[in-house]
C-alpha positions in Angstrom: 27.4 12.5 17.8 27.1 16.0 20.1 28.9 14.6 23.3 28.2 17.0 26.3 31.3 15.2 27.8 33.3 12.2 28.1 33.5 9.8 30.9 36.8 8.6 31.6 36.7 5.3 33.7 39.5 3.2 35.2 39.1 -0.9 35.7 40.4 -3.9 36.0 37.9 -5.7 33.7 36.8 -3.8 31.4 34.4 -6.0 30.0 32.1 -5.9 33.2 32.8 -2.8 33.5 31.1 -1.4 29.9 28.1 -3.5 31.7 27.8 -1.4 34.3 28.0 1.9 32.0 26.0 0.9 30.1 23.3 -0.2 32.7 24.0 2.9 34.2 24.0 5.0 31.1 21.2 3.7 29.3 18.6 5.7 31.9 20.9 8.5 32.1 22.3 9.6 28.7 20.3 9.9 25.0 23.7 8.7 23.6 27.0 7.6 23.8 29.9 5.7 22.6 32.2 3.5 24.3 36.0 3.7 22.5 38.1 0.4 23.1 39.4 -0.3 26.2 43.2 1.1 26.7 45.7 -1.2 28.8 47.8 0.6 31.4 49.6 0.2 34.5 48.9 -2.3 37.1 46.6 -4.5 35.1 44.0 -1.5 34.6 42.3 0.3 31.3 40.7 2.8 30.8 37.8 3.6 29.1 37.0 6.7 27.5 33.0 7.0 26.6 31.6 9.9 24.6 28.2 11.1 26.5 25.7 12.9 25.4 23.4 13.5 28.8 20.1 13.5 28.5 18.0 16.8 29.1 18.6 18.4 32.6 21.1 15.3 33.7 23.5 16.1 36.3 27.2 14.5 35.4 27.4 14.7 39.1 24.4 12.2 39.5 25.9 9.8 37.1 29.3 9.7 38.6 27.6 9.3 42.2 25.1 6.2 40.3 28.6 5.1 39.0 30.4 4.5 42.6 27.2 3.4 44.5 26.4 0.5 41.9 29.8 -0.6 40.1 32.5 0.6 42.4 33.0 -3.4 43.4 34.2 -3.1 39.5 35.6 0.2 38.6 38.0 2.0 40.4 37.6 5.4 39.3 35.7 7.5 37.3 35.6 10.9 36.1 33.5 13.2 33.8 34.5 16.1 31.9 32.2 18.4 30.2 32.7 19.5 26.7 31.6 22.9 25.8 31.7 24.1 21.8 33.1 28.0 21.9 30.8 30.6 20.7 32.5 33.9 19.0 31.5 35.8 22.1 33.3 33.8 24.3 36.2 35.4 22.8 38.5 37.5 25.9 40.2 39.3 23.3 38.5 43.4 23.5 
């Protein structure tokens, strides 16, 4: 899969809360992939999701969709772009 980014999302349930990304996703992404729920402190997991947006999505838009419709359910979310390095990228002169 291309990811454009991955969605990191923190929750008490995480079974309810893979529902509401993937209600949520499934008008706002072409594709992702959710990875298995990780236990940490406090009786949270997180729950790292591969993304690929679809055309001309904002991350932004998702993550606002995100708190407005599942916030009852997950208590923090964050998106982080991936971007693949092109030789001219290079700093180096």
């Amino acid at each position: 899969m291309d990811a454009s980014g991955i969605l990191v999302v923190h929750a008490p349930n995480p079974d309810v809360a893979e529902h509401g990304l993937e209600v949520s996703l499934g008008t706002r992404a072409k594709d992702w992939r959710m990875l298995p729920p990780v236990k940490e402190a406090k009786g949270m997991s997180r729950i790292n999701v591969l993304v690929r947006l679809a055309k001309d999505e904002d991350p932004v838009e998702l993550l606002g969709e995100i708190e407005e419709r599942w916030s009852a359910y997950i208590a923090a979310a964050e998106y982080i772009p991936h971007r693949v390095r092109k030789d001219d990228d290079n700093d180096e002169d």
